[in-house]
Backbone bond lengths (Angstrom), bond angles and torsions (degrees), N, CA, C in turn:
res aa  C-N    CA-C-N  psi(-1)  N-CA   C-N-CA  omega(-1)  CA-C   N-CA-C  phi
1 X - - - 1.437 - - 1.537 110.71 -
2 X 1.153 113.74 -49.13 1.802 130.27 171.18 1.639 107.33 -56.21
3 X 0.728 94.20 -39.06 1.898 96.18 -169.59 1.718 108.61 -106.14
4 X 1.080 111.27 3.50 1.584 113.29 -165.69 2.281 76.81 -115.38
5 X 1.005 114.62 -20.36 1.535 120.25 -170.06 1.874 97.00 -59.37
6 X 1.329 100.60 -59.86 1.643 114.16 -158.18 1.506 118.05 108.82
7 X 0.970 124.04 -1.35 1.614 136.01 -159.31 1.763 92.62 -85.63
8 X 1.487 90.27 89.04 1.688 78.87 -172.77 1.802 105.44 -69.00
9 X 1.455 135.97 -17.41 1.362 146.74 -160.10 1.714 92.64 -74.64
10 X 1.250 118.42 -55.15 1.439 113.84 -162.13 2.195 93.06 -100.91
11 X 1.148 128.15 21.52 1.072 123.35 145.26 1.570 120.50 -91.31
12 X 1.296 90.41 -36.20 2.271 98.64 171.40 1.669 102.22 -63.79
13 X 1.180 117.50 -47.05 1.410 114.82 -172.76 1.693 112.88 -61.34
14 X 1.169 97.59 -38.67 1.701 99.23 -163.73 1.922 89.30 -58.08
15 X 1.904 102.55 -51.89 1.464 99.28 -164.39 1.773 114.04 -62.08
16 X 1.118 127.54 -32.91 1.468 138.88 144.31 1.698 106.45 -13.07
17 X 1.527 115.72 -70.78 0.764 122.82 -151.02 1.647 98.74 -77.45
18 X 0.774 130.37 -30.92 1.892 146.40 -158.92 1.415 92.69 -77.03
19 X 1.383 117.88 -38.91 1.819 125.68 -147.07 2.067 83.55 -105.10
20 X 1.311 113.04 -10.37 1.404 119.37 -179.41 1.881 105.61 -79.32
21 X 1.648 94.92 -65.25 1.739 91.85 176.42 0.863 111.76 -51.42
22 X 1.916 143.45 -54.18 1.422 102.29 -176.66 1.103 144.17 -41.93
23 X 1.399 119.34 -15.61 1.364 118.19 -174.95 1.559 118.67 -98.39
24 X 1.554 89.55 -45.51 2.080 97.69 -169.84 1.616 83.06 -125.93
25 X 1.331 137.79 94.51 1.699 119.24 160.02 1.396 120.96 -74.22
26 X 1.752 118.62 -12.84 1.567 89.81 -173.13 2.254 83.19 -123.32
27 X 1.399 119.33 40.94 1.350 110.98 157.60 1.659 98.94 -145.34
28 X 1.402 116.77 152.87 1.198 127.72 145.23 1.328 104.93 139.66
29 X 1.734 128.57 -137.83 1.450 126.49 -154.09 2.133 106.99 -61.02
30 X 0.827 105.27 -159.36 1.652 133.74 158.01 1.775 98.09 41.19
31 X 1.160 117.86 45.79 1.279 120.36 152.81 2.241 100.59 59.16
32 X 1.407 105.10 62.34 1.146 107.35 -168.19 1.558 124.56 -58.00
33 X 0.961 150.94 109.21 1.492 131.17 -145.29 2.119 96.25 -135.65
34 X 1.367 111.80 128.37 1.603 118.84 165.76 1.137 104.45 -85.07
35 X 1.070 114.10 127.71 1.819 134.77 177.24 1.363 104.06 -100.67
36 X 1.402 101.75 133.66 1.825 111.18 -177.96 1.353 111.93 -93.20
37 X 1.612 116.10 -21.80 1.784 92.02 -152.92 1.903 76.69 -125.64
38 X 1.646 100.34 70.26 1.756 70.72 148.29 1.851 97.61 -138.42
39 X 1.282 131.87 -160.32 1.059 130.38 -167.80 1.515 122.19 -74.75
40 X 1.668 103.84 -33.03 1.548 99.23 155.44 1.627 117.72 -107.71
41 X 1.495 99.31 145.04 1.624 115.15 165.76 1.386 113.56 -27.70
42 X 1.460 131.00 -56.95 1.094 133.39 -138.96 1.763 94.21 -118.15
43 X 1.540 114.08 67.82 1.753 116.90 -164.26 1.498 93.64 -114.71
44 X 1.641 134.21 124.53 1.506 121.61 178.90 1.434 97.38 -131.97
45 X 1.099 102.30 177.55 1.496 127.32 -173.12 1.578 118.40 -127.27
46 X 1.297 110.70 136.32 1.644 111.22 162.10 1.638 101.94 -135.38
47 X 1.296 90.95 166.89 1.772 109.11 171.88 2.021 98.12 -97.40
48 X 0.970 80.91 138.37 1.924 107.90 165.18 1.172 108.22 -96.38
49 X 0.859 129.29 -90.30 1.748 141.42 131.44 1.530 122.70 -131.09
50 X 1.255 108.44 -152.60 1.446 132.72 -164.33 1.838 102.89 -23.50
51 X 1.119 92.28 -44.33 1.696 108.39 -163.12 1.885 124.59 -117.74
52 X 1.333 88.34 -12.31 1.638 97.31 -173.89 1.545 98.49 -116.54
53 X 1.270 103.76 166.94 1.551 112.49 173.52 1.798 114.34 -163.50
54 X 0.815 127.44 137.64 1.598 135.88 179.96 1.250 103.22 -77.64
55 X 1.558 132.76 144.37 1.505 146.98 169.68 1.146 83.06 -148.74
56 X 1.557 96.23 123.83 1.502 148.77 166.97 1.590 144.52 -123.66
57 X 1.340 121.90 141.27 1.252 100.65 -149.01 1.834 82.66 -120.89
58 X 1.466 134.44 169.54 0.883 131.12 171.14 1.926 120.49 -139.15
59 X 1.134 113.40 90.12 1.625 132.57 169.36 1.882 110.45 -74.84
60 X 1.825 91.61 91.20 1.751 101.12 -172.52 1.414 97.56 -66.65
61 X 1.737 117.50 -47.60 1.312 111.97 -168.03 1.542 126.70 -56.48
62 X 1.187 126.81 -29.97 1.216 145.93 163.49 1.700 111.92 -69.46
63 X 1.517 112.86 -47.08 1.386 119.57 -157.98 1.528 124.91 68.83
64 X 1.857 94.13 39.99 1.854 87.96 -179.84 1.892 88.87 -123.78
65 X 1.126 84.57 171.83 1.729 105.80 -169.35 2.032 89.53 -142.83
66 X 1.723 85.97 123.69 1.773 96.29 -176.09 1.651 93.13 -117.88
67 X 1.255 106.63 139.28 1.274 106.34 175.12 1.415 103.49 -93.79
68 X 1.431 123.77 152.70 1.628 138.54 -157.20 1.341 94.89 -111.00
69 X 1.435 108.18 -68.41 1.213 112.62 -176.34 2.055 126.59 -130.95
70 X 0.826 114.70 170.72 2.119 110.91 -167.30 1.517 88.16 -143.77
71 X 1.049 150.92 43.88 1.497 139.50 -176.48 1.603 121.49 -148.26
72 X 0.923 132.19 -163.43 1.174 158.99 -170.75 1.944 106.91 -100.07
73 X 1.696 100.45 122.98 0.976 105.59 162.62 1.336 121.51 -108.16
74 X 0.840 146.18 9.97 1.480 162.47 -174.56 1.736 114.98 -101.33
75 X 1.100 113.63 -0.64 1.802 93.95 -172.38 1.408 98.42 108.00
76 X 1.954 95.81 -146.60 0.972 117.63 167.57 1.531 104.09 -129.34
77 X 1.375 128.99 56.07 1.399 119.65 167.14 1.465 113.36 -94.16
């Protein structure tokens, strides 16, 4: 949906952000936020911008980070 958009600004950001979790996943840009109520413990949040947001999941024992979700929580407003 992000990359099918053309928005080359919030396609650099997302990759920014990807090349970000490897290093720090639950500190740094896009307003990082821990989410309590989803099925795993370890569920976070970033801002994309205005309208998008990253959901992320975080596996220390392994050291992988799965992204949940790349989209829009809002609809279409």
């Amino acid at each position: 949906m992000i990359k099918k958009s053309g928005d080359k600004a919030t396609i650099k950001k997302v990759a920014n952000l990807l090349l970000e979790l490897q290093e720090h996943p639950r500190t740094g840009t896009g307003q990082v936020e821990h989410l309590k109520h989803f099925a795993f413990e370890e569920t976070w949040s970033r801002r994309i911008n205005k309208h998008y947001r990253m959901i992320y999941e975080i596996h220390d024992v392994e050291v992988i980070v799965t992204v949940v979700s790349l989209r829009s929580h809002y609809g279409d407003k």
